[in-house]
N, C-alpha and C positions, 0 to 999 in steps of 0.2 A: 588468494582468490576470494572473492565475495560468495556469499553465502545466496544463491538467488531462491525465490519462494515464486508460489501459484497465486493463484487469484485467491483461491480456497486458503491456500495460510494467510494470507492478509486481512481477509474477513473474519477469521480465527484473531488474529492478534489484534485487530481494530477492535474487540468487545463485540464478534458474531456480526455485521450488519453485513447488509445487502451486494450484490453485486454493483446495484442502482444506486446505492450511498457512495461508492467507489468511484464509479465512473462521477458524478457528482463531485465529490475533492477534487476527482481530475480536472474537474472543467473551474471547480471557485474557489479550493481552498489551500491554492498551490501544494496537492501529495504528491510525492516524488513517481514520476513519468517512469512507465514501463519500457523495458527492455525487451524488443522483440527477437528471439529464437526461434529460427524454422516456423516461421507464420506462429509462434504462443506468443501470450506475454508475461515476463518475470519481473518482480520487483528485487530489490537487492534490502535483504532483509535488513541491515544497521538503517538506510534509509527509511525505512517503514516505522521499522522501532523509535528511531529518530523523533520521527516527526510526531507517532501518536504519543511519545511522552512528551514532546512540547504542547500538543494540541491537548491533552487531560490534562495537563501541570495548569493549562489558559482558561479551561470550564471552571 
């Protein structure tokens, strides 16, 4: 089973940014789309990881 995370561990493992940085990726820098749970949203943590070590590997 996937390991799913909060909005708050996401901003935790992104390097602390913003809730507004977040929804942002969502909208221009293709981050992996949340998964909604009883009206929340979870990200599926390999995904997140995923993507910010490709995007810091790219800076």
């Amino acid at each position: 089973m996937d390991t799913m995370i909060t909005s708050r561990q996401v901003r935790e493992t992104c390097g602390r940014v913003s809730d507004m940085t977040i929804w942002r990726w969502l909208k221009d820098a293709n981050f992996p789309q949340p998964v909604k749970v009883n009206r929340r949203r979870y990200w599926r943590a390999d995904d997140v990881c995923a993507w910010w070590a490709s995007h810091r590997n790219a800076a």
